[in-house]
N, C-alpha and C positions, 0 to 999 in steps of 0.2 A: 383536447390536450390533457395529459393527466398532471392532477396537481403536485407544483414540489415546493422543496423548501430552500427559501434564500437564507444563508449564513453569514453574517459578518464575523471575520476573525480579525483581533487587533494582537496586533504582536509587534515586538524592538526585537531587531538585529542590531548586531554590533559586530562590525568586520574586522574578522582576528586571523593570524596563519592557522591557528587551531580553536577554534571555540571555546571557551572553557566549557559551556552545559555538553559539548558536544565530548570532546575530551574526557572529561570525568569516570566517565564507565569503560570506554576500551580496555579489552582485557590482553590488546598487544602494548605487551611493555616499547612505546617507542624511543628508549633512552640511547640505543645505538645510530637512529637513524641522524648521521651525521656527516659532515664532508668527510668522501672518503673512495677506496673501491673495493668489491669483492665484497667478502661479507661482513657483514659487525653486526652487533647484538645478538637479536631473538630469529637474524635475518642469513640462511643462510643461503648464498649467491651461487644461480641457479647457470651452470655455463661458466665459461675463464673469466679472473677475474679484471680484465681488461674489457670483456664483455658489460660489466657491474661499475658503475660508480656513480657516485651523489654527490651532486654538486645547488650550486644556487639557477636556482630560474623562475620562471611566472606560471603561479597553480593557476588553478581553475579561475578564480574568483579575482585575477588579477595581479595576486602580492605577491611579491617576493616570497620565496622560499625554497626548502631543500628537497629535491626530488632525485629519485631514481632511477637512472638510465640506462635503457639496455642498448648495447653500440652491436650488433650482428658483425661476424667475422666471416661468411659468407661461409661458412662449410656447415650451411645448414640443419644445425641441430641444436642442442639448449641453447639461446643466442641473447639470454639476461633475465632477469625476476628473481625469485626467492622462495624459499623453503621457509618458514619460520618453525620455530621451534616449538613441540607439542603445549597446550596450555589445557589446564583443567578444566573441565565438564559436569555439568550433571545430565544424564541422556534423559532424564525424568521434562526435558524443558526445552525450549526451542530459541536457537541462537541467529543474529543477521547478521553476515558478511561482506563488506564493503569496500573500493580500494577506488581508488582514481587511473583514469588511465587515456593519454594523447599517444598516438601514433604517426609521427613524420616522415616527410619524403613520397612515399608510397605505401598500400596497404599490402605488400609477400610479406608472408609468415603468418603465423596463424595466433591468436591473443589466448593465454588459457587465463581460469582464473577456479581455484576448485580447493578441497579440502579433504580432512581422511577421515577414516573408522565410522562411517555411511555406509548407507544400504537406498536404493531407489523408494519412493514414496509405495512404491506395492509390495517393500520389502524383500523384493530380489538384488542377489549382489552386486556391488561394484565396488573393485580394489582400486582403481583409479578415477577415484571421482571430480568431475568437474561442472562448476555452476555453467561454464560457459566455457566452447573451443569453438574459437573461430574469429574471422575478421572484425574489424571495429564497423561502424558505417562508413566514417570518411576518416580522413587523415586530418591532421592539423586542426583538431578538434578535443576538447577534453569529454569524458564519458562517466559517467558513476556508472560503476558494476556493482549490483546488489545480488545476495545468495542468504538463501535460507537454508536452516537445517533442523528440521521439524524435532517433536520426542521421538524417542523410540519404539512408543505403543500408540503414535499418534496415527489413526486411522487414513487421516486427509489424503487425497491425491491431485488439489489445490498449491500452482506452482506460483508462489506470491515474489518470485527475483527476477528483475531483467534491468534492461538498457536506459540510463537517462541524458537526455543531451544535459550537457552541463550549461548549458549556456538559456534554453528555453526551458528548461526542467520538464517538458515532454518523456515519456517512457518510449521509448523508440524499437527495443528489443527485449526478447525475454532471456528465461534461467531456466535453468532444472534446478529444483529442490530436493534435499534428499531428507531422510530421517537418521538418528543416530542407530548403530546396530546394538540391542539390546546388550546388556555389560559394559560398552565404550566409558571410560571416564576421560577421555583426552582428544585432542583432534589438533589440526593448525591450518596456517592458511597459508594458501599457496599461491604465486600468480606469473605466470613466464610470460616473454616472448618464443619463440619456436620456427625450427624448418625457414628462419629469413636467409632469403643467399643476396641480399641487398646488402652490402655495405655502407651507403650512405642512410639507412634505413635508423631511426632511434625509434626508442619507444622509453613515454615516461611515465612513470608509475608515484601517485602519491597519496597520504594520509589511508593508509591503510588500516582497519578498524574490526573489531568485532564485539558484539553488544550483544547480552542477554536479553530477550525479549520479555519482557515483565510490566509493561504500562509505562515505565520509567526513561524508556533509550528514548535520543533522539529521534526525530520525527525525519522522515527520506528528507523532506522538505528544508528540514534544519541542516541536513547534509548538504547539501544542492547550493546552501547560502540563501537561497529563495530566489534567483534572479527576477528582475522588473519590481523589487519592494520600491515602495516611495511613499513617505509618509508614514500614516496611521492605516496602509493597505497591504494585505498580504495576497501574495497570489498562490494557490496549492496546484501544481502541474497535474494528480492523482489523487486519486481516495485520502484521506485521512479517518486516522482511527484515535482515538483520545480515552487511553488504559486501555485498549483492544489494539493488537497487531493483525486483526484479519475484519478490515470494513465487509468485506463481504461485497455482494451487488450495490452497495450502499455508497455514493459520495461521500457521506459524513460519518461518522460512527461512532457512538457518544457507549460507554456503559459505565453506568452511572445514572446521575439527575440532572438535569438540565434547569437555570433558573433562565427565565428573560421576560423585558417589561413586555417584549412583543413580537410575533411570530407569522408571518403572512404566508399564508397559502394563496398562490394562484394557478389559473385555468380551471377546470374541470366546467361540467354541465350545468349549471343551477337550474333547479326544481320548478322553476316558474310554470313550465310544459302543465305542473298538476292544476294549474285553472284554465287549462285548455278546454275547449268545448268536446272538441275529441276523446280525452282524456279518461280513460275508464277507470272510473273508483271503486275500488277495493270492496265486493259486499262484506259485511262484519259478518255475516256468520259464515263465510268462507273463513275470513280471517280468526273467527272463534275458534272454528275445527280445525286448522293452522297450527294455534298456538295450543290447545290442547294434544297433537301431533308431535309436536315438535320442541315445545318448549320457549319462544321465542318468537320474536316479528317477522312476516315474508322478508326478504330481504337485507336482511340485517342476520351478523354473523353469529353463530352460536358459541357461547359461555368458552364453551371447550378448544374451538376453532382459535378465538380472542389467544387464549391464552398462550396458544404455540405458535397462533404468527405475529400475534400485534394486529395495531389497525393502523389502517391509513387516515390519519386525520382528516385531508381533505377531502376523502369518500364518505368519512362516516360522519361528517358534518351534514355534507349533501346528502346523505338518505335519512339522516334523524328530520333534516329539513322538510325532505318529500312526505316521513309520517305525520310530521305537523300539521303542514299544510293540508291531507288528506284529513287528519282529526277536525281541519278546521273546516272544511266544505259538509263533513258527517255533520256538527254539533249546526251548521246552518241551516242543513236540511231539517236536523230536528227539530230544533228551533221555529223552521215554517209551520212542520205538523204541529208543534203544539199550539201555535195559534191560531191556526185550523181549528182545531178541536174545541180549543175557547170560543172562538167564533157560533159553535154551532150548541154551545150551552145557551 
């Protein structure tokens, strides 16, 4: 089993209709979103305005609040959501896009959720771009929809947005990500219902959000509420990244320092195998022409290598271990010869 590493995180929630650390940075002015129909504010109502209104009901997390609903008039085409209005950019930097979204009744019509002035992650066009078209998983369910929008000279073709149940915080489906199109200084966010010919059919849309990604936004998890907290325990459904937005293959992802009183590694092989009988030791002057060769111990990674991948702590415990141990059967042996040798003074 290969070794890894256990983390405790301790973290307070505090259950609000909007978070304040979460709220803070949205760069959607949400001062329109208010009882009402059709459009207001920065939101403008995607379909009749009969199609559009907000009213009070239960978000994600339970509470009371103001949500968006799209009512489908059954002639199948824009049938509710919003256009908002463009907001400023730098393309030099990479933005996340967020919104809440339950579907009732049944699943006709198709969910969009997408943004403008993108280009696909290999830099081919798209005037219509969208993080995501298509159905939800189930009905009567609420969903985070996450969407990314890379720099503009960002190489990546790494699609970091998709589907979270809101209730297990599980990532259930993905995204397409896009990049800014070099020059963009503006974009918005967008997210309909579409093509329902269900009239009994709603769909609601809530706390819609966009955050520049800098170390600073909230964390998916902070979005989500954390479902299952109790206590001094936090549960992360995905990766987390702490001042990095891209964990990488990595559970955890720290950049920066890391202090702790304590750190366990568990599984991997321990070294005991080197006082095996079996066990073929190392001759030194193998290992002298080795290290004049190469610079370095068999087995153990070179200077250069360290330095572009990192090491695995629990590996390289275990073979600093294995050299020990081998040093320590050599200085035995030597140790016999030399008092051999004294013997025969």
């Amino acid at each position: 089993m290969k070794p890894y590493f256990k983390a405790l995180i301790i973290t307070f929630i505090t259950g609000l209709v909007y978070f304040p650390e979460v709220h803070a940075q949205n760069l959607l002015d949400l001062q329109g979103w208010t009882i009402g129909t059709g459009s207001s504010g920065i939101f403008t109502a995607n379909g009749l305005d009969s199609e559009n209104s907000r009213e009070w009901g239960e978000g994600p997390r339970g509470e009371r609040t103001i949500l968006w609903k799209a009512s489908p008039d059954g002639n199948v085409d824009g049938d509710g959501g919003w256009n908002s209005l463009f907001f400023a950019i730098s393309n030099a930097n990479m933005y996340r896009f967020a919104v809440w979204i339950k579907k009732t009744n049944s699943l006709d019509g198709t969910t969009y959720f997408g943004c403008q002035n993108v280009r696909y992650l290999d830099g081919s066009n798209n005037d219509n771009a969208y993080f995501l078209e298509r159905k939800l998983p189930e009905i009567n369910k609420w969903y985070l929809l996450i969407g990314y929008i890379h720099a503009s000279n960002d190489e990546s073709l790494v699609n970091y947005g998709g589907v979270y149940d809101g209730t297990t915080g599980a990532k259930v489906g993905t995204a397409t990500d896009f990049k800014f199109k070099p020059g963009a200084v503006n974009t918005n966010h967008r997210t309909y219902l579409f093509y329902d010919p269900n009239v009994n059919d709603r769909q609601f849309f809530y706390a819609p959000r966009v955050d520049l990604v800098n170390g600073n936004e909230p964390t998916i998890a902070s979005l989500l509420g954390l479902q299952g907290v109790s206590g001094d325990m936090a549960y992360f459904p995905g990766k987390v990244g702490i001042k990095t937005s891209v964990p990488g293959d990595y559970e955890l992802a720290v950049k920066g320092k890391i202090r702790a009183q304590e750190i366990k590694v568990e599984g991997g092989i321990w070294p005991d195998y080197v006082f095996a009988k079996s066990y073929e030791l190392p001759v030194l002057s193998e290992t002298e022409k080795f290290i004049r060769e190469n610079g370095h111990l068999p087995g153990v990674p070179a200077a250069a290598e360290v330095k572009a991948n990192g090491i695995n702590i629990g590996d390289m415990n275990t073979k600093l271990l294995q050299k020990i141990e081998e040093l320590t059967l050599h200085l035995i042996r030597q140790q016999k010869e030399i008092d051999q040798l004294k013997k025969r003074k």
